[in-house]
C-alpha positions in Angstrom: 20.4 -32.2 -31.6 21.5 -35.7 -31.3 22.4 -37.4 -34.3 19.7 -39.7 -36.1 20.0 -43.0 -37.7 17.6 -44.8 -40.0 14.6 -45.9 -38.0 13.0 -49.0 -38.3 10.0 -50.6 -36.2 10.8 -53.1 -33.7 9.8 -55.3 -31.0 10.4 -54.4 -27.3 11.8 -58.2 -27.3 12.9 -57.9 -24.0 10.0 -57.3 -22.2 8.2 -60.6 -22.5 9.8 -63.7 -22.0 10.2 -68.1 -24.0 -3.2 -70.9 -43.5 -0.7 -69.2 -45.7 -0.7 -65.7 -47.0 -1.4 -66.2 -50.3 0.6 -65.6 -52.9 -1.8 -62.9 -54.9 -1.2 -61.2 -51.4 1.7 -58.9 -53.2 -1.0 -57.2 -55.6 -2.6 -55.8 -52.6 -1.4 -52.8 -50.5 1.8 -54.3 -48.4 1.9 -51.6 -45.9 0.4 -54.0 -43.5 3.2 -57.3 -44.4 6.1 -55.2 -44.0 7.6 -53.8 -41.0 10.1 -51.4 -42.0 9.3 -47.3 -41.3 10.5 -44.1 -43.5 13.7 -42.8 -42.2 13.5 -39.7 -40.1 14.9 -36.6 -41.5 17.1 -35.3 -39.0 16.4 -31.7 -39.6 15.3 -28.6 -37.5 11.4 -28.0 -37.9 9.1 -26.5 -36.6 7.1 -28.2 -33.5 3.5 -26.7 -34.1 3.6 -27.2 -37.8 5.0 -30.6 -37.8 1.9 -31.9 -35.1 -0.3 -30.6 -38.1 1.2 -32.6 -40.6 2.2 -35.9 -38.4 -1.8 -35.6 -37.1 -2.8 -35.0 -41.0 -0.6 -37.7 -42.4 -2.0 -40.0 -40.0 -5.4 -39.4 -40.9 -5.0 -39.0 -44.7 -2.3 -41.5 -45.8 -2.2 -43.9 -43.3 -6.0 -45.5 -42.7 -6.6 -48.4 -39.7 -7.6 -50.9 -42.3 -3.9 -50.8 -44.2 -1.7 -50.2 -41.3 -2.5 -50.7 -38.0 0.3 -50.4 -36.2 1.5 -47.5 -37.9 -1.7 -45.3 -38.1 -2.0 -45.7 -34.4 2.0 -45.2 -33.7 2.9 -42.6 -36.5 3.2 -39.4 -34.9 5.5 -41.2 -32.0 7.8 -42.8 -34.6 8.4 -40.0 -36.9 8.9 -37.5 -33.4 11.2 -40.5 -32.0 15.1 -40.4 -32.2 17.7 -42.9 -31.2 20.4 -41.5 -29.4 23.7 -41.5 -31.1 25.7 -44.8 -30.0 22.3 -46.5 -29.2 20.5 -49.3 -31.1 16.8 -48.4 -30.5 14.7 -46.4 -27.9 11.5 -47.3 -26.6 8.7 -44.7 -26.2 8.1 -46.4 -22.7 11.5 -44.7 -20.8 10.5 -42.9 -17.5 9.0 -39.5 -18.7 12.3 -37.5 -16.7 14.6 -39.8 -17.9 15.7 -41.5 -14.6 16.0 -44.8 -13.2 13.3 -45.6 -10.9 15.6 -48.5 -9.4 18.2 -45.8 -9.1 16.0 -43.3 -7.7 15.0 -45.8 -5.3 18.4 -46.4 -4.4 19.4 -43.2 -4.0 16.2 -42.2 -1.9 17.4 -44.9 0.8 21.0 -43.8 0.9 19.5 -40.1 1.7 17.8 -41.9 4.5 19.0 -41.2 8.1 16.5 -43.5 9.5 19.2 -46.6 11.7 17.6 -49.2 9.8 17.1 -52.6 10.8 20.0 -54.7 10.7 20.2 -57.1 8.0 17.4 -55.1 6.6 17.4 -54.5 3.1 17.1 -51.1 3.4 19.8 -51.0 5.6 22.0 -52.8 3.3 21.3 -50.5 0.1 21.7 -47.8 2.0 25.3 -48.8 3.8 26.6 -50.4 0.4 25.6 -47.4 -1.8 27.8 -44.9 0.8 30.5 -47.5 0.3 30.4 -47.6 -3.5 29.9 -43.5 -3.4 32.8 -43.2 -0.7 34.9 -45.9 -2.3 38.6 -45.2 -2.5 41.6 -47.8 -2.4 44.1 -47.5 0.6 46.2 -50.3 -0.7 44.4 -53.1 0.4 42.5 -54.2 -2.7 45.8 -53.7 -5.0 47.9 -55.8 -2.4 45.4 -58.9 -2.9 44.4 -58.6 -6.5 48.2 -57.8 -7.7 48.2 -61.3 -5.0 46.2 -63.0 -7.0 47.5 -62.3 -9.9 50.7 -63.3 -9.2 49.1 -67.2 -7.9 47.9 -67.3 -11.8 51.5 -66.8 -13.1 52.6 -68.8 -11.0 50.6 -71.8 -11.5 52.9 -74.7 -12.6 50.4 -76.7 -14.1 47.1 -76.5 -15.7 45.1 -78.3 -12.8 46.5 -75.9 -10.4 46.0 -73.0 -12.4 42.1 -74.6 -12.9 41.8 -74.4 -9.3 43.0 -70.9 -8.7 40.6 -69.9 -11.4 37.9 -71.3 -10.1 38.8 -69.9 -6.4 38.7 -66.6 -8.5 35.5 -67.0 -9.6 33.8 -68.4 -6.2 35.3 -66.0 -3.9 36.8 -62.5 -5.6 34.0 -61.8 -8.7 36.2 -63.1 -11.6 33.9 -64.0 -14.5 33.9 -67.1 -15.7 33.6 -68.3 -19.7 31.6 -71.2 -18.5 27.9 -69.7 -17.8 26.1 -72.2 -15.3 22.8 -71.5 -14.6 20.0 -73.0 -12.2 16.5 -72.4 -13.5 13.7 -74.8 -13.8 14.0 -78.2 -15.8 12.6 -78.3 -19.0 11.8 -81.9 -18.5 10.4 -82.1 -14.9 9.0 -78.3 -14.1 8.5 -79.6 -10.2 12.2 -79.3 -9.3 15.5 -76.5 -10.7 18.1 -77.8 -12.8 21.3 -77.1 -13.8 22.2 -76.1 -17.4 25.7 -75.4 -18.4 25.5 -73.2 -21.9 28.3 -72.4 -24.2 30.9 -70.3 -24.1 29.6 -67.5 -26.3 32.1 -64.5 -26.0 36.4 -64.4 -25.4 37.5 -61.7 -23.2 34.3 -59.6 -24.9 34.5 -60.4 -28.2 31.6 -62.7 -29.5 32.2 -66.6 -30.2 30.6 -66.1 -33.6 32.2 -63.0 -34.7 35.2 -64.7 -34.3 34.3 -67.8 -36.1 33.5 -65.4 -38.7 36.6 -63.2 -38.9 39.9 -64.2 -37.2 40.5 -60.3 -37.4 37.8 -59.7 -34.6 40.2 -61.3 -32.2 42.5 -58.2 -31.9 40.6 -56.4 -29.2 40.8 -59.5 -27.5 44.5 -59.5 -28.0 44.6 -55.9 -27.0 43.2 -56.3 -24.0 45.7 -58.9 -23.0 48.3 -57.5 -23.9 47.7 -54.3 -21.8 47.0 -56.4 -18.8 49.8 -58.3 -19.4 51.4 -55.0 -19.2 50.2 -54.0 -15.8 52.3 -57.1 -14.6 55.3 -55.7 -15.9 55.7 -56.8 -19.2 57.1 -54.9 -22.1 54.8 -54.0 -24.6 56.3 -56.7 -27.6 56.6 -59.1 -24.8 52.8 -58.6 -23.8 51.7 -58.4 -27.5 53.2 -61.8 -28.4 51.1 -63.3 -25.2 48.4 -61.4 -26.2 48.9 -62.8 -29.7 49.5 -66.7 -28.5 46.2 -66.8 -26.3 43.9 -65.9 -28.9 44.3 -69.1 -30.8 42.5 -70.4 -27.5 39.9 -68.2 -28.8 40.1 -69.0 -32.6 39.9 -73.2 -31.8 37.0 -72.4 -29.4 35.4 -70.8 -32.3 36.0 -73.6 -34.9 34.4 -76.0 -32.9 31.3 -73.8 -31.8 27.9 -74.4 -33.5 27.4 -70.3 -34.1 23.9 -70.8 -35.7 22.7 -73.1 -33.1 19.4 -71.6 -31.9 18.9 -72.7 -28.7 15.2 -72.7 -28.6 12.7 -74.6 -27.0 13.0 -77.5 -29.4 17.1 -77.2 -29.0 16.5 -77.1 -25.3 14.1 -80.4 -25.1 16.7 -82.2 -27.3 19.5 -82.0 -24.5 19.3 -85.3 -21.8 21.0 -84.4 -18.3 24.2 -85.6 -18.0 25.8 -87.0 -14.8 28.1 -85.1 -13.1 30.7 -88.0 -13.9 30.5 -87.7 -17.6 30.6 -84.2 -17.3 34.4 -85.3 -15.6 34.8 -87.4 -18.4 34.3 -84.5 -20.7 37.0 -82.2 -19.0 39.0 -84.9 -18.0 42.4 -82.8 -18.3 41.1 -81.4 -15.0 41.6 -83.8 -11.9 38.3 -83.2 -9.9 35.1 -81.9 -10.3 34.6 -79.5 -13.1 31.0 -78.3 -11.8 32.4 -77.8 -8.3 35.4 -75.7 -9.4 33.6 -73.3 -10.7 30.1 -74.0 -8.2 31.4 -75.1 -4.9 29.4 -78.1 -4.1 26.9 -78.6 -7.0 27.8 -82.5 -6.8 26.2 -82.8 -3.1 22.7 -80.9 -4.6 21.9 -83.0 -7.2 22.4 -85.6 -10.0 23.5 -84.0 -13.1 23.7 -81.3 -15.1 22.2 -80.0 -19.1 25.3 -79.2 -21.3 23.9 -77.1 -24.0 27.3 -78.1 -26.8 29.4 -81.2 -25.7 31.4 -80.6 -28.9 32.7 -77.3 -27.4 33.5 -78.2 -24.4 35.5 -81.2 -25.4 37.3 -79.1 -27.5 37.9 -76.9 -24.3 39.1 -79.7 -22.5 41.6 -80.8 -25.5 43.0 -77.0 -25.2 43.2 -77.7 -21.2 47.1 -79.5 -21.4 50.4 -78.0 -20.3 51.3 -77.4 -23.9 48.8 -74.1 -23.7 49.3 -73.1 -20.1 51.0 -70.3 -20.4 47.6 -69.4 -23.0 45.5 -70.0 -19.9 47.2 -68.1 -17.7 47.3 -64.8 -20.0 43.6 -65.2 -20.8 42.5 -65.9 -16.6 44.7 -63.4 -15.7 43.1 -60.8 -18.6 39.6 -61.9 -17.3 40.3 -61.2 -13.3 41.5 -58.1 -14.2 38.9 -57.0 -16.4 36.4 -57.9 -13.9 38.4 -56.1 -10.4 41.0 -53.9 -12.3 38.0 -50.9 -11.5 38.9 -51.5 -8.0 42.9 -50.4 -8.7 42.5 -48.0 -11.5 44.5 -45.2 -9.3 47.4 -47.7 -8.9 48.5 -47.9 -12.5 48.3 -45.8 -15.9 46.8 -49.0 -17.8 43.9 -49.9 -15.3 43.1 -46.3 -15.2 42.7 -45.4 -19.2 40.2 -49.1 -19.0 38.5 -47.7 -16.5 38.2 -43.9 -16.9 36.2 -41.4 -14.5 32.6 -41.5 -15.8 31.0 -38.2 -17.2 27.9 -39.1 -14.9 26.7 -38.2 -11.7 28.6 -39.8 -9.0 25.6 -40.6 -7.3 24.3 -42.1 -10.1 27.0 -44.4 -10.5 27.0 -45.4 -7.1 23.3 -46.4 -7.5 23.9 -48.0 -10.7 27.1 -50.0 -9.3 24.9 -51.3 -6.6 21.8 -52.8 -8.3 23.1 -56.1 -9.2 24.6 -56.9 -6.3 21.4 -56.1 -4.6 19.2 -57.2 -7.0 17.0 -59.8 -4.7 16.8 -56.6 -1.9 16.1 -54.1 -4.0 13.5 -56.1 -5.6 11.7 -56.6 -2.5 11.9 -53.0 -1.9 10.7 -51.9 -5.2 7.7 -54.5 -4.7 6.7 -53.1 -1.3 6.5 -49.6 -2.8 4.9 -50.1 -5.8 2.4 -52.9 -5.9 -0.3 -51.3 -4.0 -3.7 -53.0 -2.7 -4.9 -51.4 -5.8 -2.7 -53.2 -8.2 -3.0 -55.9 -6.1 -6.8 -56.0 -6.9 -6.8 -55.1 -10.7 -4.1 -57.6 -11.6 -6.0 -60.9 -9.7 -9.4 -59.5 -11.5 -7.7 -59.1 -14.9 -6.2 -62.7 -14.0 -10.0 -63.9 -13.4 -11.4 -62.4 -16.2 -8.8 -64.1 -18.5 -8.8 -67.1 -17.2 -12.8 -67.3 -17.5 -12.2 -66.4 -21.2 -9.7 -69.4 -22.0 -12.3 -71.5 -20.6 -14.9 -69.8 -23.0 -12.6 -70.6 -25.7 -11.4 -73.9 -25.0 -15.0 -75.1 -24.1 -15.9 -74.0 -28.0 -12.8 -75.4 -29.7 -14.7 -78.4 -31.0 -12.3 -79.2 -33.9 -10.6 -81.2 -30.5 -11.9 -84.0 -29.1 -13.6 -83.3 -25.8 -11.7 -85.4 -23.6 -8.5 -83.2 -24.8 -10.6 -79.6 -24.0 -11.5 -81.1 -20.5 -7.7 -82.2 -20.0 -6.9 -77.9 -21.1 -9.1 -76.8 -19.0 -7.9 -78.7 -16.0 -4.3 -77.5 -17.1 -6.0 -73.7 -17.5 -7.3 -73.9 -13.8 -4.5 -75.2 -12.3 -2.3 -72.2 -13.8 -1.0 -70.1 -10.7 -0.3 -66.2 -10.7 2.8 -64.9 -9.0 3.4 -61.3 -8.6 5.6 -60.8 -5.3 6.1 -64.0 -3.7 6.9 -64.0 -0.1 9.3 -61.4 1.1 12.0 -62.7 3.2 12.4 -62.6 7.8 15.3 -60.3 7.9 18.4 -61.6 9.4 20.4 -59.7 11.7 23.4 -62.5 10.4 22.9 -60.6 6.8 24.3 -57.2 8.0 28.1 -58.8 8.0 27.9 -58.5 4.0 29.0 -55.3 4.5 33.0 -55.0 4.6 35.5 -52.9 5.7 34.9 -51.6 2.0 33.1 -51.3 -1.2 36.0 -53.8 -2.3 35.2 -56.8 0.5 31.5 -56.0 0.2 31.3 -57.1 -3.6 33.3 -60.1 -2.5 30.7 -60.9 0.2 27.9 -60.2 -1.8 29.7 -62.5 -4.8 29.4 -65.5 -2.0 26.2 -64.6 -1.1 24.6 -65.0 -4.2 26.2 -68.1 -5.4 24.9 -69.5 -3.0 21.4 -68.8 -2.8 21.9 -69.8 -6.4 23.3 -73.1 -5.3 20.0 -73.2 -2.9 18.1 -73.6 -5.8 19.6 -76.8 -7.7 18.2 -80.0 -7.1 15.1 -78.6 -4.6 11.3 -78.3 -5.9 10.3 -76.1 -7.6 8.5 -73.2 -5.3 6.0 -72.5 -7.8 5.0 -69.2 -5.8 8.4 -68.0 -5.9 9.2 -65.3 -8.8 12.0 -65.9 -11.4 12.4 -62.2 -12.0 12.6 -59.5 -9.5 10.4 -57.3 -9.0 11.5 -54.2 -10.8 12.3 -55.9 -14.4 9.5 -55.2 -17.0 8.5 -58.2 -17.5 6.3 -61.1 -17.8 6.4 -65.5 -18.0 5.3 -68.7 -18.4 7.0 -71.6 -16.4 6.3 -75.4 -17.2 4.8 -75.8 -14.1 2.2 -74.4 -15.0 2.3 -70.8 -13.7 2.7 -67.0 -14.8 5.4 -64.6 -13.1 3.8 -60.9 -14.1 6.4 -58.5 -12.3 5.3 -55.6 -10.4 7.5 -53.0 -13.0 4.9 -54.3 -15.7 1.8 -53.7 -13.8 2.8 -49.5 -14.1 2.2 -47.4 -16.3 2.0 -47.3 -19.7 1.2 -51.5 -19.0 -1.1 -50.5 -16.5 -3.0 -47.0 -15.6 -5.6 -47.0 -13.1 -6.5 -43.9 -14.8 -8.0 -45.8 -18.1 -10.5 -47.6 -19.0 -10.9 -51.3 -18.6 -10.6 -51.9 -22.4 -7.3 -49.8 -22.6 -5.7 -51.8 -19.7 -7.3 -54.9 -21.0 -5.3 -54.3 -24.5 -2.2 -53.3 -22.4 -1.5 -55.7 -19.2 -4.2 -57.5 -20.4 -2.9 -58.4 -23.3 0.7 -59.6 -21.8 -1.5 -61.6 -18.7 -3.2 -63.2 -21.5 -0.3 -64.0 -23.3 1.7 -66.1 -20.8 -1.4 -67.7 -20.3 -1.1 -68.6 -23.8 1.6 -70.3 -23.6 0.8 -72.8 -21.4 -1.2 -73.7 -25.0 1.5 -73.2 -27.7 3.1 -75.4 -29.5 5.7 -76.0 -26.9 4.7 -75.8 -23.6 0.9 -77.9 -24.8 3.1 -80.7 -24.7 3.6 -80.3 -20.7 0.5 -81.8 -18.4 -1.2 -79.8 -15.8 1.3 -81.2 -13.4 4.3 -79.3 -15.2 5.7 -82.9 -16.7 7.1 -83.1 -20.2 4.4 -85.8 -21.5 3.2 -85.1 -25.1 1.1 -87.9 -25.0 -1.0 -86.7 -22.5 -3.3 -85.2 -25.0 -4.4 -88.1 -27.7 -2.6 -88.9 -31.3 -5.2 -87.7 -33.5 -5.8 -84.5 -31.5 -1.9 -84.0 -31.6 -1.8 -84.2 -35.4 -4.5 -81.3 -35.8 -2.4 -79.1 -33.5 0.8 -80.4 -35.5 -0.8 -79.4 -38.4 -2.3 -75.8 -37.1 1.1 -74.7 -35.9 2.4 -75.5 -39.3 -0.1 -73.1 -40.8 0.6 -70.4 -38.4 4.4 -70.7 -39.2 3.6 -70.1 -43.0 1.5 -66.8 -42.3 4.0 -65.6 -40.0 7.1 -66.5 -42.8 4.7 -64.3 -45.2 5.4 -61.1 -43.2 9.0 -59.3 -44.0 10.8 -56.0 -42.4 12.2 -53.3 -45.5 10.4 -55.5 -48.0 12.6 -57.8 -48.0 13.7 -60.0 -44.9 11.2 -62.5 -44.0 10.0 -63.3 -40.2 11.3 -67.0 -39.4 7.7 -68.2 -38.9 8.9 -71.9 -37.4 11.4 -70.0 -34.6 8.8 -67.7 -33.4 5.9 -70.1 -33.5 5.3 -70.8 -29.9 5.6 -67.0 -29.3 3.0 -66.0 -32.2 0.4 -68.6 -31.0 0.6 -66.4 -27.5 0.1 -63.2 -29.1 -2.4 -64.5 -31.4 -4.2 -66.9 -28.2 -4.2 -63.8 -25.9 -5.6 -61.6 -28.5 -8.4 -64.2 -29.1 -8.7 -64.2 -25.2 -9.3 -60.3 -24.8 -11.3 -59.3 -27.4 -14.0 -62.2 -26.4 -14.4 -60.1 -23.1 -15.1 -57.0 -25.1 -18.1 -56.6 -27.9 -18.8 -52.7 -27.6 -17.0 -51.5 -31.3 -15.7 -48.2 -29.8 -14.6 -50.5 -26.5 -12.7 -52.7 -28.7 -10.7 -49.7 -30.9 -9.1 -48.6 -27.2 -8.2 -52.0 -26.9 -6.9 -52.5 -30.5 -5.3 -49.1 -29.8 -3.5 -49.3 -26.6 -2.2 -53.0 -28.0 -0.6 -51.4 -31.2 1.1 -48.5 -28.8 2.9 -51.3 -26.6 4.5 -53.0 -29.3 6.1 -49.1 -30.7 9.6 -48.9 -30.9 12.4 -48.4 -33.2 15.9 -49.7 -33.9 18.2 -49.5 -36.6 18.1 -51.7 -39.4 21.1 -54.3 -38.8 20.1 -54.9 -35.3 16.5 -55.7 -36.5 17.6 -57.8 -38.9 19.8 -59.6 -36.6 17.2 -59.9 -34.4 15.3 -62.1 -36.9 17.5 -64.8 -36.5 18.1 -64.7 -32.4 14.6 -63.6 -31.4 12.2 -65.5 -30.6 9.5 -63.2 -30.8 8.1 -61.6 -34.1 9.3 -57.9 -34.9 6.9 -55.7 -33.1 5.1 -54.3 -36.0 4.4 -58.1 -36.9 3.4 -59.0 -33.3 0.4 -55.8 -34.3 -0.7 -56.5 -37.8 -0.4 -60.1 -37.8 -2.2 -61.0 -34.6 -4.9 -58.4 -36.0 -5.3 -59.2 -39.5 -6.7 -62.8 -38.4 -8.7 -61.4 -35.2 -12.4 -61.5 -36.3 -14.0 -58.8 -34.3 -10.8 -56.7 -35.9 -11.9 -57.0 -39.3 -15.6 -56.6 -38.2 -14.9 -53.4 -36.3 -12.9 -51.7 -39.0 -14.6 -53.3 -42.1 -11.6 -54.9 -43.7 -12.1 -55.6 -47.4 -10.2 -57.3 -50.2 -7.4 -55.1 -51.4 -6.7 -53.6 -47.3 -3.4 -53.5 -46.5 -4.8 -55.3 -43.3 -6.7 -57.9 -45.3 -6.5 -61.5 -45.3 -8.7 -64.1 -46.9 -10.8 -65.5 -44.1 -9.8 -68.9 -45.0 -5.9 -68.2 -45.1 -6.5 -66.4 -41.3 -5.0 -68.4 -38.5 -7.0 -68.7 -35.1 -5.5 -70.7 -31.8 -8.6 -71.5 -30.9 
């Protein structure tokens, strides 16, 4: 029996992704404010007997009307275990425990069929026998020991820059600069490109070390062995090791570790030129995005830096006095990233990058999905989402959408030229599931190498720049963010809602249910991102995606203000283990979805029996557990409430909740009616 650790109820945070409680409210039954669940004994029992008592103790000592979320979720909790080494489990893993992605994978590579070239199938299934097959013959050691070699010798820091960078573009190094492209927070009609901080050193967290210099010595470790693989002896290696983590330790001092970057962090940053981003990193003679992009200067104007104070810290670090620094910390990083490629050609590279226990197929599979992620997605879609799901998903859409307007329409605490300006936003919302799949190209079938090796190299290319594609062109409003096969779901600024196929399966979705049950389930997420196009954030974008507060009128903007600061005081009332509190303002555009969507659904339903398999199947999407230090650090980096929060909380204000279950004063689940918060 694996080993157990102390349970506690969780959200599944990353499945969907960015009137006070009074103070008498501790005399009453607190099962329904706090999160936390009993530990599981770890203990043999018996299975027959213990479905007799989980069944009993849900009926007798946990009732609807104290704990919803853990009457309806009990039996799975107390049965659940977290695998030793693990920080929670979800009840919604695949039934026999396999990847579908993989499976998929591995289904193509058993394939004989001659594919298409340029195909994605015939891609997956030529790369996977690559990654299965892979062996070095000398080739990969001969360039990367090449490489490595260009990084010691690099005489000064702007030529060692430009080998890192040439690392980075064209052999799969990682980077500690993360530049993304993703949709501009300002204008959601065109992609932007953000530059965020550093936030780990050769694996070690930015804030741990900030924290505790001592959290620097795997970092130093690590160097130190791969200085090792390049011949040095071990005290030689250990003092190089020793020397570059001060890099780490000054990048540290001058990171903001308890920056939240948020939506209201995010709308603070202003784009910055590309030439100010030059005169930021001005130890480096060129272009800084282009080094590590290739030619983000000729796709657009400027760029989002996320912590100017860092980087110009990274820049006073970037002088000849630290090279040799840089050179043990680029050279530690390239090898870390391609030393898996060598591990036969040296003792060191080998113990970091041991033979795995699993199934080699498996690992092949696994090895493959990233770098086929946009392929495999379109394969995944054209498998799974059906004319069926097709249909139900649009109709759910529909219905929802005819809701909001219900709800909008009778929100007469705004002024009605604001509700006509949100319903014109609400109709204007778009639905993406798939998005268009691409024309194959015969041109694409060169990706493959003379290896598993050159492929990942080719494949590295390929997707920077399809990335690079991206920055500075409109925004394709029908094209998905996510691929197909994450379980997922979101709202963009301009103004549409991604819902991935992987979410529209089972448990989200079941054909085999009722409409209430999928309602509470998909429904409930469909809803949601709907939502936000209404919460506290996103309400201050118009119905053409722009970033406009004043589109909706002053006075009408200071009742909103004022309901999001109620809702942020109920939320702050709820606590997980008694005793940690929910960061009501963080998670305030997140709660107004969960709260908006639930208002949405449940004004489609009025049949009381209808409405408990909605209230149900809600409360069973949100069950998980984790251990307690990761949910508590999850209340200060998630965004979203805890999931037994994201239950209770939403419910305890819903009307036709209360009515259904006949909530009275001294509930668990009871709230005053004037202390309840409603979106709408």
């Amino acid at each position: 029996m694996q080993k157990h650790k102390k349970l506690l109820a969780l959200i599944l945070a990353a499945m969907l992704t960015a009137s006070a409680v009074s103070c008498s409210a501790a005399s009453k039954k607190e099962s329904s404010k706090d999160s936390s669940t009993s530990s599981v004994d770890g203990g043999e029992k018996d299975d027959s007997a213990e479905d007799d008592k989980a069944e009993e103790k849900n009926k007798g000592d946990i009732r609807p009307q104290d704990d919803f979320y853990g009457y309806v979720n009990y039996k799975t909790l107390t049965e659940a275990e977290i695998p030793y080494g693990s920080d929670a489990v979800t009840p919604f893993e695949p039934a026999d425990g396999k990847d579908p992605v993989e499976e998929l994978i591995k289904e193509i590579a058993a394939d004989n069929t001659k594919f298409e070239a340029g195909s994605n199938e015939q891609l997956v299934h030529d790369i996977y026998h690559q990654a299965l097959d892979y062996k070095d013959d000398g080739t990969a050691e001969k360039e990367i020991m090449g490489n490595c070699d260009r990084i010691l010798a690099a005489e000064n820091i702007n030529d060692l820059f430009d080998i890192w960078g040439d690392l980075v573009l064209n052999y799969g190094s990682q980077s500690m600069f993360s530049f993304e492209v993703m949709h501009d927070y300002y204008d959601g009609t065109r992609y932007a490109l953000y530059l965020y901080p550093v936030m780990a050193f050769l694996g070690t967290p930015i804030k741990d070390i900030a924290e505790d210099s001592a959290k620097c010595d795997s970092a130093n470790d690590f160097a130190r062995d791969m200085m090792r693989v390049m011949g040095d002896d071990y005290d030689t290696a250990d003092e190089k090791g020793r020397q570059m983590v001060y890099l780490g330790l000054d990048i540290a001092k001058h990171t903001d570790v308890d920056m939240k970057f948020d939506m209201d962090r995010i709308l603070d940053l202003k784009e910055t030129s590309f030439d100010e981003l030059d005169s930021i990193m001005s130890n480096y003679d060129g272009s800084f995005a282009d080094l590590f992009l290739g030619s983000a200067t000729k796709k657009g104007d400027g760029i989002y830096i996320a912590d100017k104070e860092q980087l110009a810290a990274i820049n006073d670090l970037m002088t000849e006095e630290h090279l040799e620094q840089w050179k043990t910390y680029i050279l530690s990083s390239y090898l870390g990233s391609v030393g898996s490629y060598i591990r036969e050609s040296n003792d060191i590279l080998s113990d970091y990058n041991p033979e795995s226990k699993e199934v080699k197929e498996d690992l092949a599979a696994a090895s493959i999905a990233p770098l086929l992620s946009s392929q495999i997605s379109e394969i995944y879609a054209q498998k799974y989402y059906t004319p069926e799901i097709d249909k139900a998903i649009h109709s759910i859409f529909d219905e929802i959408i005819g809701s909001y307007r219900e709800l909008i329409e009778g929100a007469d605490w705004l002024s009605a030229d604001t509700r006509k300006a949100l319903r014109k936003k609400l109709d204007g919302i778009l639905l993406i599931t798939t998005g268009e799949y691409h024309e194959t190209d015969p041109k694409d079938a060169k990706l493959v190498g003379r290896d598993y090796y050159e492929t990942t190299k080719n494949m590295v290319r390929y997707m920077n720049n399809k990335k690079m594609e991206l920055f500075g062109s409109p925004m394709d409003r029908e094209k998905p963010l996510m691929t197909a096969d994450t379980v997922n779901a979101q709202y963009l600024p301009c103004n549409s809602i991604n819902i991935t196929v992987a979410i529209m399966q089972p448990p989200f979705f079941d054909p085999n249910m009722s409409d209430a049950e999928n309602l509470g389930a998909l429904g409930s997420v469909v809803a949601h991102e709907i939502g936000h196009a209404f919460d506290s954030n996103c309400i201050k974008y118009n119905s053409d995606g722009i970033l406009d507060p004043e589109w909706i009128n002053e006075a009408d903007r200071k009742v909103l203000e004022e309901r999001a600061d109620a809702l942020s005081d109920y939320y702050s009332n709820y606590t997980i283990m008694e005793v940690f509190h929910v960061d009501g303002k963080s998670t305030n555009g997140e709660n107004y979805a969960d709260l908006s969507a639930m208002e949405c659904i449940t004004n489609i339903i009025d049949d009381p029996e209808e409405l408990k398999k909605l209230f149900r199947r809600y409360a069973e999407i949100w069950c998980g557990l984790e251990v307690d230090s990761s949910a508590v650090e999850r209340l200060t980096t998630d965004e979203h409430s805890p999931g037994k929060v994201r239950v209770n909380a939403v419910l305890a204000s819903n009307s036709k909740f209360n009515e259904v279950y006949d909530i009275k004063e001294g509930d668990g689940m009871y709230v005053a009616p004037e202390e309840r918060v409603s979106r709408w």
